[in-house]
VEXVEX-31488 format. One record per residue (C-alpha): residue in one letter; y, x, z. Coordinates in steps of 0.5 Angstrom, whole numbers. Example, Ala and Ser with C-alpha at 12.3 -4.5 7.8 and 13.67 -1.06 7.14 Angstrom:
(A,(-9,25,16))
(S,(-2,27,14))
//
This chain:
(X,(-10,20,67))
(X,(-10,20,59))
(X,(-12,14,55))
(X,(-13,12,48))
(X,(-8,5,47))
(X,(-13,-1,45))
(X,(-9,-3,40))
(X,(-6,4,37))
(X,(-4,11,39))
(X,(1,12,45))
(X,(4,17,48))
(X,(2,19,54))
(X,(7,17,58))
(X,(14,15,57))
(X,(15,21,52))
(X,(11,25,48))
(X,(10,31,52))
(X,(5,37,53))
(X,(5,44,56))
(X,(8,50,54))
(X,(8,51,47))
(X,(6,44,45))
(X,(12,39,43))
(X,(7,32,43))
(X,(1,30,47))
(X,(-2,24,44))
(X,(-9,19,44))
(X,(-10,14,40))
(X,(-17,9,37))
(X,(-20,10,31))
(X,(-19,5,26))
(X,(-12,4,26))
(X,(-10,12,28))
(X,(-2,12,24))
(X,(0,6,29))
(X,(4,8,34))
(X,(5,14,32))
(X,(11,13,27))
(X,(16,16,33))
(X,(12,23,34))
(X,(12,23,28))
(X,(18,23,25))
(X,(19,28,31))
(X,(14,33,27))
(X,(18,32,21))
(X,(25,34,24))
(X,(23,40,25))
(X,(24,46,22))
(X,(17,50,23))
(X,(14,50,17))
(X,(8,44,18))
(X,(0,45,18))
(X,(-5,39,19))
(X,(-12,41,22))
(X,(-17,37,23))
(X,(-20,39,30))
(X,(-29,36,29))
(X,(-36,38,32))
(X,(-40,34,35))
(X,(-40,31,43))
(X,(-39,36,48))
(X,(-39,42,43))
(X,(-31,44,47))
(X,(-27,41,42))
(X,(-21,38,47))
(X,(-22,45,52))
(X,(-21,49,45))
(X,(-15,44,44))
(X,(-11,44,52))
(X,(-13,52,51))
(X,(-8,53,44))
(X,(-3,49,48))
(X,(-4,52,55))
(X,(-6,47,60))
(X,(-9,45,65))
(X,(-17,45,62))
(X,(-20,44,70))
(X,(-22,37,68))
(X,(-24,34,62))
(X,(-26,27,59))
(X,(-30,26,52))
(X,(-26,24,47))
(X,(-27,17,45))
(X,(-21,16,40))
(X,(-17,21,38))
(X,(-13,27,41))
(X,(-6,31,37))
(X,(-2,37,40))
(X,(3,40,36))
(X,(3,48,38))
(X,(8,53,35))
(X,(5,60,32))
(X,(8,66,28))
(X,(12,61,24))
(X,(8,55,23))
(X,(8,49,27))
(X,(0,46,28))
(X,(-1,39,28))
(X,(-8,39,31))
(X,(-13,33,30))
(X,(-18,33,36))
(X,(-23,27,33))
(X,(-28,25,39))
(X,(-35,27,37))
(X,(-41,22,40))
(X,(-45,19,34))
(X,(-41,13,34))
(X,(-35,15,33))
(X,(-37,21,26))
(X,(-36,15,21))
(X,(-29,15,22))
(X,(-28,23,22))
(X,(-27,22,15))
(X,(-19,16,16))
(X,(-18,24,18))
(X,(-19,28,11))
(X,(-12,26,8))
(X,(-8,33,7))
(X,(-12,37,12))
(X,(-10,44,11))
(X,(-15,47,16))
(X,(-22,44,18))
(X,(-24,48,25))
(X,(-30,46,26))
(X,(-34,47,34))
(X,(-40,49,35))
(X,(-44,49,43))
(X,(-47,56,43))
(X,(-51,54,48))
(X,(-54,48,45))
(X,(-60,50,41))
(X,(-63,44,40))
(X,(-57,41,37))
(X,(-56,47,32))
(X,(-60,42,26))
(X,(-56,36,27))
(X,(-48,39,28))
(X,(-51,44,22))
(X,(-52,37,18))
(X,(-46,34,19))
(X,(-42,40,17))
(X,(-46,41,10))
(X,(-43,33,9))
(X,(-36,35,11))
(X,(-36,42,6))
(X,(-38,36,1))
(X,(-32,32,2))
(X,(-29,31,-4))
(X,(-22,30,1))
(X,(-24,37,5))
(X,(-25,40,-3))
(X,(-23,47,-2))
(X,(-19,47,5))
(X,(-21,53,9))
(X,(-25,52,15))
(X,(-26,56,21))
(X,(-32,55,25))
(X,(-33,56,32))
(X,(-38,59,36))
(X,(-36,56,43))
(X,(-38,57,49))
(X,(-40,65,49))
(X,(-39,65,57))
(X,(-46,62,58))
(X,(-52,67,58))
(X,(-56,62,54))
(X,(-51,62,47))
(X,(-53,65,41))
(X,(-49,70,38))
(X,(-44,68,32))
(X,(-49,71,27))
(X,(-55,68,28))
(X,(-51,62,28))
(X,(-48,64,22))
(X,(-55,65,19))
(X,(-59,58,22))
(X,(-53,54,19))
(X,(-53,59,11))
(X,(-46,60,13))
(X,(-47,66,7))
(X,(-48,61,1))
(X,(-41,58,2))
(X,(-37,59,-4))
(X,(-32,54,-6))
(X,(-27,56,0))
(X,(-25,62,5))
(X,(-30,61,11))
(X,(-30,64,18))
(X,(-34,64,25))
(X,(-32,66,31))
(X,(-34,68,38))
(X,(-30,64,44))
(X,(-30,61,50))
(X,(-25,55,51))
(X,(-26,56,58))
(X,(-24,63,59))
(X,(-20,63,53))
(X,(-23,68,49))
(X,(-23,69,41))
(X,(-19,63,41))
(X,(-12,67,39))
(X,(-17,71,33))
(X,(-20,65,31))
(X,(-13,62,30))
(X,(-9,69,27))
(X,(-15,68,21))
(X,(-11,60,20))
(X,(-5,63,21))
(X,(-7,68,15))
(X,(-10,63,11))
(X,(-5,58,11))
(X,(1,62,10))
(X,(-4,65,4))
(X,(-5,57,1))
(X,(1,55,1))
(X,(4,61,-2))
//
């Protein structure tokens, strides 16, 4: 079983690893999120892909680590709420994304913003099916747009859980959270499922598209 080093990142094991398409697999605690992390990344930085940073938020429970084992194609049978951090590394149409899976609890959220520096990509999870917390995540998604850090960074929201009879469609989520008055940066929300996997491989094209357009 995976857990977060007390007194820094660790690797999960003896070596970084990963399933099929991620290079690295590690946790670490919040305070201090670049100890123990100097190896993985310089792994990261010898490779030749071109490199992207996205920071992975939502609230407790809306499936932000399902979502992450899914992009890297493991097991997602059992998953454990994120109390520290989580970062895989995944390869997709020439680029190399180094995912930040930040935990979500109450607690944790003041910390979100250790994660803001040089982030190319903000993916934001939604539970669908978790009506009565639509106000709450949509609050904390009006304060990471108005970061100064996030300025302009290209952030995709995703409508999870859609397996479930009680989601509510992406549109009416887009329409309760007034995703149509942002005009400071490109935008996007997607229906998926973590669990089955769909919408995951759309939601991730659009990133693909936007980060080769930025950083052209």
């Amino acid at each position: 079983m995976e857990k977060p080093g007390k007194d820094g990142g660790h690797c999960s094991g003896a070596e970084c690893h990963g399933g099929p398409g991620s290079i690295c697999d590690c946790e670490g605690t919040l305070d201090n999120p670049a100890k123990g992390l100097l190896s993985i990344l310089r792994k990261l930085k010898s490779t030749p892909d071109q490199e992207v940073r996205i920071l992975l938020l939502g609230l407790d429970n809306a499936g932000k680590t399902t979502l992450l084992k899914q992009l890297a194609s493991e097991d997602i049978s059992h998953i454990t709420p994120t109390q520290g951090f989580n970062i895989k590394s995944v390869q997709s149409q020439g680029f190399k994304l180094n995912v930040w899976d930040i935990g979500g609890q109450r607690k944790i959220r003041p910390y979100w913003r250790n994660y803001f520096e040089n982030t190319d990509i903000l993916i934001y999870v939604i539970d669908s099916a978790d009506r009565k917390r639509f106000e709450e995540t949509g609050q904390e998604l009006a304060e990471l747009l108005d970061e100064e850090k996030l300025s302009g960074v290209p952030v995709l929201i995703f409508a999870n859980k859609q397996d479930l009879l009680t989601a509510a469609p992406a549109s009416e989520i887009a329409e309760g959270l007034n995703l149509h008055t942002i005009r400071d940066r490109v935008w996007q929300i997607q229906s998926c499922s973590a669990l089955s996997g769909e919408g995951v491989q759309d939601g991730m094209n659009w990133v693909c598209k936007n980060v080769s357009a930025k950083k052209k």
